[in-house]
C-alpha atoms as one frame of an Amber mdcrd trajectory, in Angstrom:
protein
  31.666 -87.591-207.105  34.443 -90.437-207.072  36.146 -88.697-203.615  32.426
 -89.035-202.213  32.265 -92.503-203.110  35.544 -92.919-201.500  34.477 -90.728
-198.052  31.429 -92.946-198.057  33.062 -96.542-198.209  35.736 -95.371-196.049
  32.830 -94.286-193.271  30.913 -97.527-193.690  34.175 -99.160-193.607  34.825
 -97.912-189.883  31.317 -98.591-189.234  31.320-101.779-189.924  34.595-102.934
-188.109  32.865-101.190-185.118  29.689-103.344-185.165  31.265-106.303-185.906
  33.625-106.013-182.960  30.584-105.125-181.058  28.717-107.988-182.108  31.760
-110.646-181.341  31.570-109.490-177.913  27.955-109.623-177.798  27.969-113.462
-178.936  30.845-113.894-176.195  28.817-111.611-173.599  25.699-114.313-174.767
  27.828-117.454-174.383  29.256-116.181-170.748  25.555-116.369-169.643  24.523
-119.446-171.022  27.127-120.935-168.700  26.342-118.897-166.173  22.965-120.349
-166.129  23.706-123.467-167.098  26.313-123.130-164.115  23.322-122.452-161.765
  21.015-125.342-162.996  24.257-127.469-162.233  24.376-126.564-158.477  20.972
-125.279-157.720  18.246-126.160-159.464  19.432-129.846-158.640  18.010-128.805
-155.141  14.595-128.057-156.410  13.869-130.435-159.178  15.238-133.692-156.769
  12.963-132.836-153.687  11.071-136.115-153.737  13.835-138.216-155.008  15.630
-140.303-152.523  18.474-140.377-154.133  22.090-139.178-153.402  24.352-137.469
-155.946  27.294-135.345-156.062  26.736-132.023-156.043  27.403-130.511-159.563
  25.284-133.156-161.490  22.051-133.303-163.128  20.136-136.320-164.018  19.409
-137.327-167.832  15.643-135.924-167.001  16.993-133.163-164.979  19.677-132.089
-167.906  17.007-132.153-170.621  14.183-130.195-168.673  17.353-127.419-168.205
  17.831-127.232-171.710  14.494-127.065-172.416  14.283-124.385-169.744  16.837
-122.564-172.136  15.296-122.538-175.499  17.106-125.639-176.661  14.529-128.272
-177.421  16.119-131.766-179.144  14.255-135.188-180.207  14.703-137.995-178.141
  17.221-139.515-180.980  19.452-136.053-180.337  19.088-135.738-176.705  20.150
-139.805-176.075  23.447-138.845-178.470  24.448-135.610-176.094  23.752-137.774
-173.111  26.960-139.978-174.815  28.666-137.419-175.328  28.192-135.922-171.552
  28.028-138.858-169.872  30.314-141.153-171.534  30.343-142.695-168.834  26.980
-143.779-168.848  26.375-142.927-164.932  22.954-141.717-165.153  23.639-138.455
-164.712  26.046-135.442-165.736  29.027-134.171-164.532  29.501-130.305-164.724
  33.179-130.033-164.318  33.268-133.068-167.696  30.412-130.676-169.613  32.082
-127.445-169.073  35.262-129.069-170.642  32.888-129.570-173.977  30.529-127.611
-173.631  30.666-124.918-176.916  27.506-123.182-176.697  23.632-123.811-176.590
  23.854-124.059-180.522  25.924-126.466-180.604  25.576-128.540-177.862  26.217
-131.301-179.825  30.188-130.467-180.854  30.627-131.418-184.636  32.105-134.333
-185.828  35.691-134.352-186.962  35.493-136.473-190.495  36.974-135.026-193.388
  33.574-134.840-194.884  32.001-132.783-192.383  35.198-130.625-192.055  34.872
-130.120-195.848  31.041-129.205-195.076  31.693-127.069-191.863  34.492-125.141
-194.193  31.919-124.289-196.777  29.174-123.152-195.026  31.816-121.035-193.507
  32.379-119.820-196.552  28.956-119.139-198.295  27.817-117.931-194.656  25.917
-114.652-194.451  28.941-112.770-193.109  31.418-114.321-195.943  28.721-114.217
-198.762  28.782-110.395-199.524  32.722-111.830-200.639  31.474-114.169-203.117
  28.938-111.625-204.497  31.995-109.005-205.159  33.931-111.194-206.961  30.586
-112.478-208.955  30.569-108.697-209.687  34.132-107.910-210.581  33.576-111.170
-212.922  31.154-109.696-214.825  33.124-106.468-215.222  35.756-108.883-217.138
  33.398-110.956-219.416  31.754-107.696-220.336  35.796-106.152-221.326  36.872
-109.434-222.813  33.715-110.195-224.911  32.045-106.629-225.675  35.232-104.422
-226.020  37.838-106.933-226.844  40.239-106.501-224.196  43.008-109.086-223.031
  42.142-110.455-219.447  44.378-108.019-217.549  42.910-105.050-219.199  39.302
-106.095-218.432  40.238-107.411-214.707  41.909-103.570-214.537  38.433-101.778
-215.590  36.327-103.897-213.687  38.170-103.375-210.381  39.152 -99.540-211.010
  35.466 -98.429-211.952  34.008 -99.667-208.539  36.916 -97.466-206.670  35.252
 -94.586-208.565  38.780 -94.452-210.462  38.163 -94.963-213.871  40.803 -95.643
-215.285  39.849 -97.733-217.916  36.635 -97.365-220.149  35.140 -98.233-223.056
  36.405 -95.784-226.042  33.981 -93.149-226.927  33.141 -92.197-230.847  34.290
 -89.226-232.923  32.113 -86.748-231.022  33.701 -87.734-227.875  30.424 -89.635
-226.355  30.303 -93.373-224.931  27.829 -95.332-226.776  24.740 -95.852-225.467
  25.442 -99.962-225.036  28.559 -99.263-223.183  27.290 -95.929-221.296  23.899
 -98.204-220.153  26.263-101.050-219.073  29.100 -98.767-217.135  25.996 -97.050
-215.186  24.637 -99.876-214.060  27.831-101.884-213.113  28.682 -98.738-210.503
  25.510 -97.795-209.543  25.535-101.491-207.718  29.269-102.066-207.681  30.646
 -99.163-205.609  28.076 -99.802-202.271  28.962-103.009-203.112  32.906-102.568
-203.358  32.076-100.544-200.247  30.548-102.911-198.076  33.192-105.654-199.034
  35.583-103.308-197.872  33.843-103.275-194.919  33.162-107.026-194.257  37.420
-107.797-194.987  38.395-105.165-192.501  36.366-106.267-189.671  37.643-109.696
-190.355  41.201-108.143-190.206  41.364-106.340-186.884  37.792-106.890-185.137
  40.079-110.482-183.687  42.475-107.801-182.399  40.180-105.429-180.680  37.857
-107.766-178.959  41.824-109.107-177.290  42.089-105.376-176.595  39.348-105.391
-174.425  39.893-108.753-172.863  43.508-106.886-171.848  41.787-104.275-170.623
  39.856-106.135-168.353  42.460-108.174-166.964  44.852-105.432-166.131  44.946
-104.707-161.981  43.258-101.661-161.267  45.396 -98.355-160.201  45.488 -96.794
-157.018  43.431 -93.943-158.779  40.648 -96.372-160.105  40.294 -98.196-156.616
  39.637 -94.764-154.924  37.394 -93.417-157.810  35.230 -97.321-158.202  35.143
 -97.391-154.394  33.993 -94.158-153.667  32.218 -92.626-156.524  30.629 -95.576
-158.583  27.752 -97.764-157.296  28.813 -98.403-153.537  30.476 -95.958-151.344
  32.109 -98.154-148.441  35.985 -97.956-149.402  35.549-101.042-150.932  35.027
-102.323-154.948  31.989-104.562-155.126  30.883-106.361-158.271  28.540-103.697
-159.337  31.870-100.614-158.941  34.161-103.573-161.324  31.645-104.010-164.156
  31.251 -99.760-164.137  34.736 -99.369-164.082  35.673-101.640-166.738  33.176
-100.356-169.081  34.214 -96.744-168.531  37.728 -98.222-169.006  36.933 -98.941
-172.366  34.731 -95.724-173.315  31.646 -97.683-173.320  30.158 -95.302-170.726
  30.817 -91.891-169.448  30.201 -90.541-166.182  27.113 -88.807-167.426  25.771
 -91.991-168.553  26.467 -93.106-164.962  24.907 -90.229-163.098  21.775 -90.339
-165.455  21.274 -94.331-164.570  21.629 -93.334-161.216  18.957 -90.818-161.124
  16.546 -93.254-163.062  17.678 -95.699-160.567  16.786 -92.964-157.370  13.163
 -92.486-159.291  12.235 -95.554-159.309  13.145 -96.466-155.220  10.431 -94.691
-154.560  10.703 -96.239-150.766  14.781 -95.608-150.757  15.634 -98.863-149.153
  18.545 -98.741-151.953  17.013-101.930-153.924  14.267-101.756-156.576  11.005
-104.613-155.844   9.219-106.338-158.980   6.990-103.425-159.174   9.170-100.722
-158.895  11.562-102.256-161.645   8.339-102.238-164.020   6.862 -99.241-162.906
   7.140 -96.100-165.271   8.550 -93.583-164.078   8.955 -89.791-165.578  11.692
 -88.632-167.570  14.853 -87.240-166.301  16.865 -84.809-168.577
């Protein structure tokens, strides 16, 4: 039963490391197109939004009205009393309008588009929600647990600190190394037997989970920069002839679509069945083969492909 525990934790362990990597470079793969769009707004939508204004402006800047509406347009909706404090903080200037190449400098994300303030108050508060956040809390819950382990050895059975602090940590790694005695007929009490059940039934998927959690924040750092290698390292002869000719375009040459293939097959997040299955779907749904998919075509079902 304990090595079961132990296959178990050690699965979720791997598990989790995996998802949390994934999800770091989810929240980067989020943040890249927030300033993509953001980007966009910037030098584009200027164009459209100014058409019967007379004035003149750099190209790259958005009026006060003009900034808000685009963050509006992206789901981030402040008061008038928050919006006039990130105009200060974008405009410092106080122009009349902002500068893309001064907001990209600051610019952290839409959920923070106001960057935090550098007190030592709100440091001390930033570094405690960090703490007690939901990631972090699952920390604070294990050692809650393993404390109760030790108040239950030092009060109920009498133990010095170390000997509690040893049972409460070795029963939720399915050890047991230390228990509670049992009587003359070689059975644990019921008090202690009701208490030792309990305390593992939660405390191993708990121990578990916390293993999880503390790995991921060990490595997960270390494999998002593996990826960010991978994607910076120049492409072999062998991968320009395979992305030119076998990926997405087929004219000796590595377009944007061929790079973004390549780099995820780089990294094993797709496999060349994956490719020639999206490519199919793709093929079913051009259902006049002019090699681009229309509004209705892109929303039209279309049969499954095996």
């Amino acid at each position: 039963l304990g090595a079961s525990f132990i296959g178990g934790a050690l699965a979720y362990t791997v598990q989790h490391i995996i998802e949390g990597a994934v999800s770091r470079s989810s929240a980067l793969y989020r943040h890249i197109l927030e300033e993509d769009a953001l980007k966009k707004r910037f030098f584009e939508g200027r164009k459209i939004m100014r058409s019967g204004n007379g004035g003149m402006m750099e190209e790259g800047t958005l009026s006060h009205e003009e900034f808000r509406l685009v963050l509006e347009e992206i789901g981030c909706e402040l008061s008038d009393e928050a919006f006039s404090a990130v105009c200060e903080i974008y405009d410092p200037d106080r122009r009349g309008y902002v500068d893309y190449e001064h907001f990209s400098k600051i610019y952290q994300g839409i959920d923070r588009i106001l960057p935090r303030k550098t007190g030592l108050a709100r440091r001390l508060w930033d570094g405690l929600r960090t703490v007690f956040n939901e990631e972090n809390r699952i920390f604070l819950w294990f050692v809650s647990w393993v404390g109760l382990g030790v108040m239950y050895g030092m009060k109920s059975q009498k133990w010095d600190f170390i000997t509690a602090t040893h049972f409460a940590v070795s029963a939720l790694a399915t050890g047991g190394l230390t228990a509670p005695p049992v009587d003359e007929n070689g059975i644990l009490p019921t008090e202690p037997a009701i208490f030792c059940g309990l305390y593992c039934i939660f405390g191993v998927p708990l121990f578990a989970m916390t293993l999880g959690q503390f790995a991921s924040v060990l490595i997960e750092g270390y494999l998002v920069e593996e990826e960010h290698a991978a994607i910076i390292r120049p492409l072999s002869e062998s991968e320009y002839e395979f992305a030119s000719k076998s990926l997405c375009t087929k004219d000796d040459a590595v377009h944007l679509s061929d790079f973004i293939v390549l780099q995820l097959m780089r990294q094993g997040k797709m496999s060349v069945e994956s490719l020639q299955f999206m490519k199919r779907q793709f093929e079913l749904c051009d259902k006049d083969k002019s090699g681009k998919l229309s509004w209705r075509e892109a929303t039209q079902l279309t049969e499954n492909i095996r």
